[in-house]
Each structure stands twice: as C-alpha cells, then as structure tokens.
DSSP file (Angstrom, degrees, kcal/mol; ACC not computed):
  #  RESIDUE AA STRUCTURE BP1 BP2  ACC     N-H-->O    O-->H-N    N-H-->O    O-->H-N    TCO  KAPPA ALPHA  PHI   PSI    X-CA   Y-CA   Z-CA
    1    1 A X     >        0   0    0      0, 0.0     4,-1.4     0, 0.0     5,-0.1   0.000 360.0 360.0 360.0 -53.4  111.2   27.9  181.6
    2    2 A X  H >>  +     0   0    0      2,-0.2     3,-4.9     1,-0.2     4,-1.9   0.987 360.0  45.0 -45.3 -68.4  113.5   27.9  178.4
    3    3 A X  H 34 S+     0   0    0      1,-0.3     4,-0.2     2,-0.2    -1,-0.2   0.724 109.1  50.4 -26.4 -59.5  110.3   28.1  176.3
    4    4 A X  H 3> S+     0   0    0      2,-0.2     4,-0.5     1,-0.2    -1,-0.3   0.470 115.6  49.6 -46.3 -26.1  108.8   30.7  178.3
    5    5 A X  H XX S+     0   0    0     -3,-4.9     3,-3.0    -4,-1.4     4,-2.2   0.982 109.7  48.5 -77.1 -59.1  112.3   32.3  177.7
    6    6 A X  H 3< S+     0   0    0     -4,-1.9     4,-0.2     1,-0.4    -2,-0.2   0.510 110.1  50.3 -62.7 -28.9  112.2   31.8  174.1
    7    7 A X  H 3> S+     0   0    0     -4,-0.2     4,-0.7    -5,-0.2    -1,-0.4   0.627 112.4  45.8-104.9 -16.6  108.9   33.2  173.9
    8    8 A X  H <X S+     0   0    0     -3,-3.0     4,-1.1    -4,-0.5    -2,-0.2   0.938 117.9  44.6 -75.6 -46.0  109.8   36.8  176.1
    9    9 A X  H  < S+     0   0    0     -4,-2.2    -3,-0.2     1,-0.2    -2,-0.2   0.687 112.6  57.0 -79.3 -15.2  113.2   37.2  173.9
   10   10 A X  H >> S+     0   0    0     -5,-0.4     4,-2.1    -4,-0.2     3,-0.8   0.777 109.7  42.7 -58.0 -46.8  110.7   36.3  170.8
   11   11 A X  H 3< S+     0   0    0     -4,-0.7    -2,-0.2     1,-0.3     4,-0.2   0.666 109.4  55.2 -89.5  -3.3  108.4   39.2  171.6
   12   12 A X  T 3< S+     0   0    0     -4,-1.1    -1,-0.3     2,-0.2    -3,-0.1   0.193 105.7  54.6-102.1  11.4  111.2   41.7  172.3
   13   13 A X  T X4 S+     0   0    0     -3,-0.8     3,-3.1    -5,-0.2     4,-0.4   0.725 109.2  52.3 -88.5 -79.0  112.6   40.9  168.9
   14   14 A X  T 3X S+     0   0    0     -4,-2.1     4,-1.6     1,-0.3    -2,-0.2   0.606 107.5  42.6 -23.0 -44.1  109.3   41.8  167.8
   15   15 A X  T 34 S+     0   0    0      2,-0.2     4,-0.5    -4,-0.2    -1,-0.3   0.431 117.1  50.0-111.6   5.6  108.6   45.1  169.3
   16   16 A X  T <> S+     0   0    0     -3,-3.1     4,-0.6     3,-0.1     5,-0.2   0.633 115.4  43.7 -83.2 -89.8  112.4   46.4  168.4
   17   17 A X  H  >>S+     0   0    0     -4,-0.4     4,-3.3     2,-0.2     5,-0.5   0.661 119.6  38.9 -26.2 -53.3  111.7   45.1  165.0
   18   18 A X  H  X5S+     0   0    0     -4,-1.6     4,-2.2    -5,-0.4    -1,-0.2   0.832 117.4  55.2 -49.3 -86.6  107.9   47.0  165.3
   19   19 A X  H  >5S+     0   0    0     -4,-0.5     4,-2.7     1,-0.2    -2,-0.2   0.565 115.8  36.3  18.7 -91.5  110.1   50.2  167.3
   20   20 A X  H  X5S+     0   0    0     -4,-0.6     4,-2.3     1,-0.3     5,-0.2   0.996 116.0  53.6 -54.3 -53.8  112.8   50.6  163.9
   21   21 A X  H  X5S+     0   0    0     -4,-3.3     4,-1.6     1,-0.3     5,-0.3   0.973 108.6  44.1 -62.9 -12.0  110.3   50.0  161.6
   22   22 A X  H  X<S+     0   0    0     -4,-2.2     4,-2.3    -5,-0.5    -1,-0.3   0.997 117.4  53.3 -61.3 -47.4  108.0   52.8  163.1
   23   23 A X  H  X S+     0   0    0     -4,-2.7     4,-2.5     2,-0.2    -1,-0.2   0.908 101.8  54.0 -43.7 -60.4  111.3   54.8  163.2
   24   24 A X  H >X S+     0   0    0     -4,-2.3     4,-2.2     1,-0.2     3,-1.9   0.907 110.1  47.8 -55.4 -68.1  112.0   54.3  159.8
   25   25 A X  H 3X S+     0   0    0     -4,-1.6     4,-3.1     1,-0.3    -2,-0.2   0.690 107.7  55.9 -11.9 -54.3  108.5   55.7  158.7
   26   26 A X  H 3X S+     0   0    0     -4,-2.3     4,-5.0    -5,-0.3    -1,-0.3   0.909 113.3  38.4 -43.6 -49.2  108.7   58.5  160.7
   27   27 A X  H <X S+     0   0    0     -4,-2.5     4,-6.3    -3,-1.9    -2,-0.2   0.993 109.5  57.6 -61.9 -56.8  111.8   59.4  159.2
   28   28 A X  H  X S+     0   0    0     -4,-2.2     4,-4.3    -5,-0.2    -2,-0.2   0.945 115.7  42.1 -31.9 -64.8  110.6   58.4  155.8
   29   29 A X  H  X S+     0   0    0     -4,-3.1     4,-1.0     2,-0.2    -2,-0.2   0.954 110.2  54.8 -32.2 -81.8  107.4   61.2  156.6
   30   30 A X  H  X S+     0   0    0     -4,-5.0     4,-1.8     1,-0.2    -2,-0.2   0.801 111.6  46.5 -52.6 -29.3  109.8   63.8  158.1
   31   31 A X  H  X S+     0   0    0     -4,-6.3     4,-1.6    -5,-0.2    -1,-0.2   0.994 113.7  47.5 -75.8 -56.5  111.8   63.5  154.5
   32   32 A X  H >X S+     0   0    0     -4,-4.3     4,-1.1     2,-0.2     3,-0.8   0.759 116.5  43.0 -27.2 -78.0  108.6   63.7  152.5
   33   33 A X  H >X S+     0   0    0     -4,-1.0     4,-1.7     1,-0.3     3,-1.1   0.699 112.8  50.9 -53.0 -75.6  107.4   66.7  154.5
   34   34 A X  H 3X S+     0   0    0     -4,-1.8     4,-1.9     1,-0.3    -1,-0.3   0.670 113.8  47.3 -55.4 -63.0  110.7   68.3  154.4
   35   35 A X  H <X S+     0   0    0     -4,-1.6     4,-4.1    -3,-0.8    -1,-0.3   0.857 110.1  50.0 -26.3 -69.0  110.7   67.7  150.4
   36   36 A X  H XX S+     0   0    0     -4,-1.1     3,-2.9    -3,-1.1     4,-1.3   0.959 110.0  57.8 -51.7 -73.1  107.2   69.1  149.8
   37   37 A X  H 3X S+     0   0    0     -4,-1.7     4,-0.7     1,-0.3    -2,-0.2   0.626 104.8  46.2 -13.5 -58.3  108.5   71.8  151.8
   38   38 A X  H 3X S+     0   0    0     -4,-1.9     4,-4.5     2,-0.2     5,-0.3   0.857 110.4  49.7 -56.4 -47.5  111.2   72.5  149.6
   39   39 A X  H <X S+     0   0    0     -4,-4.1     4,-2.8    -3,-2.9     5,-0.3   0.999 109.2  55.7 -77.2 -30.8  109.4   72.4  146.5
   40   40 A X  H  < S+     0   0    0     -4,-1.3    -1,-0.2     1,-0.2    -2,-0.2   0.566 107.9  46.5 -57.6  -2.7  106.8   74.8  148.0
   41   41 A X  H  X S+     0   0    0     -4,-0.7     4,-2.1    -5,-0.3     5,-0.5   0.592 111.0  53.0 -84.9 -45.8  109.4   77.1  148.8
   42   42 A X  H  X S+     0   0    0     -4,-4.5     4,-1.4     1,-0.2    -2,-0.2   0.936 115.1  45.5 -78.5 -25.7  111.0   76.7  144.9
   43   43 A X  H  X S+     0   0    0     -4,-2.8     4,-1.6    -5,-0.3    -1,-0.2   0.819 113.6  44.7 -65.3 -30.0  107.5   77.5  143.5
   44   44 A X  H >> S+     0   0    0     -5,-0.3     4,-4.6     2,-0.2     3,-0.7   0.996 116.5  42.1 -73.1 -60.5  106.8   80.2  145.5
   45   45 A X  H 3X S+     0   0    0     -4,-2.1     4,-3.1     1,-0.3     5,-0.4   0.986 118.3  55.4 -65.5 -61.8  110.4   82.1  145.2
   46   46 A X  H 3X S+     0   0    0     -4,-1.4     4,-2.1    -5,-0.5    -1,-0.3   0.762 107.0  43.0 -29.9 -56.8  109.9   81.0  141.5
   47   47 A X  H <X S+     0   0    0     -4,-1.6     4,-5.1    -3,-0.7     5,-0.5   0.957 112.4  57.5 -41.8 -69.8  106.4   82.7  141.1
   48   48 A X  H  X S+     0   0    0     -4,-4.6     4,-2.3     2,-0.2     5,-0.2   0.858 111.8  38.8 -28.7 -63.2  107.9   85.9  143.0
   49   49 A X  H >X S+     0   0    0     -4,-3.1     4,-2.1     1,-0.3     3,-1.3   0.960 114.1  57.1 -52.6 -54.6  110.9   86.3  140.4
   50   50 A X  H 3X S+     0   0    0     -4,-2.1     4,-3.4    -5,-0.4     3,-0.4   0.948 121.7  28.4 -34.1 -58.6  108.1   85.4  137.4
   51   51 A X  H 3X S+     0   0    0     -4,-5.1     4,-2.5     2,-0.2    -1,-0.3   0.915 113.0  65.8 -72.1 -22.1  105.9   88.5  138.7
   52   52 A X  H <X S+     0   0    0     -4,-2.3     4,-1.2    -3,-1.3    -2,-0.2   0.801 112.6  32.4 -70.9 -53.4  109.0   90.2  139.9
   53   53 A X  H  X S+     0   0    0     -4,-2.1     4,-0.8    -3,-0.4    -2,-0.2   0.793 109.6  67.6-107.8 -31.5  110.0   90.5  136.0
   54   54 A X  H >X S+     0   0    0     -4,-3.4     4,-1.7    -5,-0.4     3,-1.5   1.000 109.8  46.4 -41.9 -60.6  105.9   90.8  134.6
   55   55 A X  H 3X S+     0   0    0     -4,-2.5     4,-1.7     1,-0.3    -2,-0.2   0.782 107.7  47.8 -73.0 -24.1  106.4   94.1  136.5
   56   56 A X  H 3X S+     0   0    0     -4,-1.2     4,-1.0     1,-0.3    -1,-0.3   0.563 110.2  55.8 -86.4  -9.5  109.5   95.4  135.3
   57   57 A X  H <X S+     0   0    0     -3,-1.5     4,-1.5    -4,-0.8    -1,-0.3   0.695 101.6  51.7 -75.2 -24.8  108.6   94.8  132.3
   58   58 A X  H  X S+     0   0    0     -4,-1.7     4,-3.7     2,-0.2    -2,-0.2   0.806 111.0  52.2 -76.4 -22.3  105.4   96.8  132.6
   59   59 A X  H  X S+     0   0    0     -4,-1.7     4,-1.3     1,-0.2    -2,-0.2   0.943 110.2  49.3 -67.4 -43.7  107.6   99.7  133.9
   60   60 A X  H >X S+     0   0    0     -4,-1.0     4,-3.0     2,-0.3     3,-0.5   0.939 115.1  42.8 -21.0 -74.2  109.8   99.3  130.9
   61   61 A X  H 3X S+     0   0    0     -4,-1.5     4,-2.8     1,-0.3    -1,-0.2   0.937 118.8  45.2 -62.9 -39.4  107.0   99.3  128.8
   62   62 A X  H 3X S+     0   0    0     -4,-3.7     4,-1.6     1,-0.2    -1,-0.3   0.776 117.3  42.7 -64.3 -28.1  105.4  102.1  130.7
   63   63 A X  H <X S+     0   0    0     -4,-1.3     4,-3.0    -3,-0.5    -1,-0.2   0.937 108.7  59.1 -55.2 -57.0  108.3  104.0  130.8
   64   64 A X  H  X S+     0   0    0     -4,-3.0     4,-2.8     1,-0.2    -2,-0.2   0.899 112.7  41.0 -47.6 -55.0  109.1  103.1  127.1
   65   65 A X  H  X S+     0   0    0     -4,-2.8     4,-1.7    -5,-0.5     5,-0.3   0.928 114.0  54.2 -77.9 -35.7  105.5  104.9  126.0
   66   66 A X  H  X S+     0   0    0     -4,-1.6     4,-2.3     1,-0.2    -1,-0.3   0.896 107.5  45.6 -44.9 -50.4  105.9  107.8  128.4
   67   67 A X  H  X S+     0   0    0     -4,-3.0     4,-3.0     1,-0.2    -2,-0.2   0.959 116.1  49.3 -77.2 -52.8  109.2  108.7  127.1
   68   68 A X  H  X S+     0   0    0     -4,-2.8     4,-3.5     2,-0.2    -1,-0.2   0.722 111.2  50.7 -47.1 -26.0  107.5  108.2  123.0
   69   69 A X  H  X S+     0   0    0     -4,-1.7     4,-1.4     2,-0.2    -1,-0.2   0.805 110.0  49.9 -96.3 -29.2  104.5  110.4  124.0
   70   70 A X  H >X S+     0   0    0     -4,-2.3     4,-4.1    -5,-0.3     3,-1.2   0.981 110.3  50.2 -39.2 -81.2  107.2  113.0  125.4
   71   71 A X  H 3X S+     0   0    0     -4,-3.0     4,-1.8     1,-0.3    -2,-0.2   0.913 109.3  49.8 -48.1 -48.9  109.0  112.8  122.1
   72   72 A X  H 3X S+     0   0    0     -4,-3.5     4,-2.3     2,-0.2    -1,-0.3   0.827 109.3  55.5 -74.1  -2.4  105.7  113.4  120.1
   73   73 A X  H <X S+     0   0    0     -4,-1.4     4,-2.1    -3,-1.2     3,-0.3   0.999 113.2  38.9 -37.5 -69.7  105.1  116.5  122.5
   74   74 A X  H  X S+     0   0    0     -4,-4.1     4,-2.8     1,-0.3    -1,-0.2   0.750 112.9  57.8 -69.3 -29.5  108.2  118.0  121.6
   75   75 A X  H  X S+     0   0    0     -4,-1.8     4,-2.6     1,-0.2    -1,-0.3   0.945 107.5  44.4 -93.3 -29.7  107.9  116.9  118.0
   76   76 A X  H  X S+     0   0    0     -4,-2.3     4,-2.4    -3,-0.3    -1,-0.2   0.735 115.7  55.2 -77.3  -7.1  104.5  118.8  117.2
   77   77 A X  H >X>S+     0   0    0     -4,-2.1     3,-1.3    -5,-0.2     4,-1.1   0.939 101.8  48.0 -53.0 -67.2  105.9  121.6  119.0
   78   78 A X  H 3<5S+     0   0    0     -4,-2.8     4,-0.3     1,-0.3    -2,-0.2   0.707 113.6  51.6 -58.5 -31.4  108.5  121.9  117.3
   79   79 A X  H 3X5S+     0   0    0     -4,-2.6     4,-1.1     2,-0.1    -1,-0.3   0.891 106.0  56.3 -27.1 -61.2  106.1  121.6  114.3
   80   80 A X  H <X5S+     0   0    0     -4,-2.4     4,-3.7    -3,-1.3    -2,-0.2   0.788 105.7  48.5 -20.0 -67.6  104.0  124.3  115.7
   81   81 A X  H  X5S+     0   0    0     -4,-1.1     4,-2.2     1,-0.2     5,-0.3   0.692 112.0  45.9 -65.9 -33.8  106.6  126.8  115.9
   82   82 A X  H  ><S+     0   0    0     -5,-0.7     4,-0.8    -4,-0.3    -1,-0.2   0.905 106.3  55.9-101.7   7.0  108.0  126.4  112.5
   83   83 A X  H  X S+     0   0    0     -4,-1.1     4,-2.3     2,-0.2     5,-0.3   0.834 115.1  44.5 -76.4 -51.8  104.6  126.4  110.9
   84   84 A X  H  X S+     0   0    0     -4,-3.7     4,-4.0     1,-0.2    -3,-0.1   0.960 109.2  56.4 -19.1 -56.9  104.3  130.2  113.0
   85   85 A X  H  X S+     0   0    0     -4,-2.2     4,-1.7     1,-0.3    -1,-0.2   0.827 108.9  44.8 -71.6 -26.9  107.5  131.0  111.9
   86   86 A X  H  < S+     0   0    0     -4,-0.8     5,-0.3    -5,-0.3    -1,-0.3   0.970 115.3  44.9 -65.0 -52.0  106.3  130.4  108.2
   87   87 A X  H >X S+     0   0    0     -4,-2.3     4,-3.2     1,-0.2     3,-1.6   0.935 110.7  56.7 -69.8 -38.9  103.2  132.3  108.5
   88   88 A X  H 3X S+     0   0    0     -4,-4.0     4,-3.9     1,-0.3     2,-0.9   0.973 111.6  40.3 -50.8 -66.2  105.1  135.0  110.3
   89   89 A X  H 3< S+     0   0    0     -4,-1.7    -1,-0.3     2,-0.2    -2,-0.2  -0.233 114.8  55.3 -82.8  48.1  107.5  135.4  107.3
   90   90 A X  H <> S+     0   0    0     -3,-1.6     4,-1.7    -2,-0.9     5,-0.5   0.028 109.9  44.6-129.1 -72.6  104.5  135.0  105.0
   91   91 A X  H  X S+     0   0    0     -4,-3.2     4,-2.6    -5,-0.3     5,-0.5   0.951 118.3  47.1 -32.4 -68.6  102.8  137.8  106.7
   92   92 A X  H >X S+     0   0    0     -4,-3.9     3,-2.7    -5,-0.3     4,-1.5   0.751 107.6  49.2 -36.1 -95.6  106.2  139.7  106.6
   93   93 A X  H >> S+     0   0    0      1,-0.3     4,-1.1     2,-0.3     3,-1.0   0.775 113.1  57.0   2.3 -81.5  107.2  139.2  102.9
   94   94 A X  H 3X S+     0   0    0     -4,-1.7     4,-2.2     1,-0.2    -1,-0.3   0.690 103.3  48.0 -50.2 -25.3  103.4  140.4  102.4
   95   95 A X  H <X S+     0   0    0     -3,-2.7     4,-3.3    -4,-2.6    -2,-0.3   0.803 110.4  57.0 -54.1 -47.5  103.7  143.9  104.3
   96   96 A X  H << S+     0   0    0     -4,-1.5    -2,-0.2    -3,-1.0    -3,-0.1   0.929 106.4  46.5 -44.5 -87.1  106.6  144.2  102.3
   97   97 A X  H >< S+     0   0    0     -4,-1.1     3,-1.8     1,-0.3    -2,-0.2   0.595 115.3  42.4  15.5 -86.8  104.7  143.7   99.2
   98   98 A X  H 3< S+     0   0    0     -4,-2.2    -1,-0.3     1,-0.3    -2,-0.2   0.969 116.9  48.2 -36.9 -64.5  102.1  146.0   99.9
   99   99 A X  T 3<        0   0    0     -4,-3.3    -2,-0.3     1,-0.3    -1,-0.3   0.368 360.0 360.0 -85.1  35.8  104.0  148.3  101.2
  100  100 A X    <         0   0    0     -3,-1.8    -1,-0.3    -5,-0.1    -2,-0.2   0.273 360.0 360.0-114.1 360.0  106.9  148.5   98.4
C-alpha cells in the first residue's frame, strides 16, 4: 500500500510538473506571437510613414516644377510684350521719320 501510494503521489508529481511545463510553453508561444505581432505592426506603420513622405515629397517636387513652369510663362510673356513694345516704338520712331 505505501508503495502503491508512493507510486500514485509519484505520477501526480509528474503530470503537474508535465501540466506547468506545458503552461509555460504556451505562454512562452503566446509571447513570441504577441512579439512578431508587434514587429509586424512597427514595419508596417513604418513603411506607411516611409511612403507617406515618398509622396509628399513628390507633391513638393510636383508642386515645386508647376509653380517654375508658371514663372517661365509669365517670364516669356513678359518678354513678349516688351519685345512688341520695342517694335512698336521702332515702327513709331519710323513714321516719324518718314513723315518729318
């Protein structure tokens, strides 16, 4: 009988001992998981900003060229018109001419 005791209260040490360790493993998993989780969450959010700021930078840049291609509008107008305004007061000056 003792034996036979010795050998049930042996084999319930055994399967709490199996029991925790399983526990601990489990846990050990659910923190790995939890972890990958995490860094897939900081790569991802990471990537977002990273493309987040490629694009505002293309707007920038796009903006940037828009706004230069503007300026040379306005500056070969503004060429335009005073090269007129010379031929105009070329013409003029030469009517004069003639006609003095």
């Amino acid at each position: 009988y003792v034996a036979m005791a010795m050998y049930v209260a042996m084999a319930i040490y055994v399967a709490m001992a199996m029991y925790v360790a399983m526990a601990i493993y489990v846990a050990m998993a659910i923190y790995v998981a939890m972890a990958m989780y995490v860094t897939l969450a900081v790569y991802v959010t990471m990537a977002m900003y990273v493309a987040m700021a490629i694009y505002v930078a293309m707007a920038i840049c796009v903006t940037m060229a828009v706004y230069v291609a503007l300026a040379m509008y306005v500056a070969m107008a503004i060429c335009v018109a005073m090269a007129m305004y010379v031929t105009l007061a070329v013409y003029v000056t030469m009517a004069m001419y003639v006609a003095m």
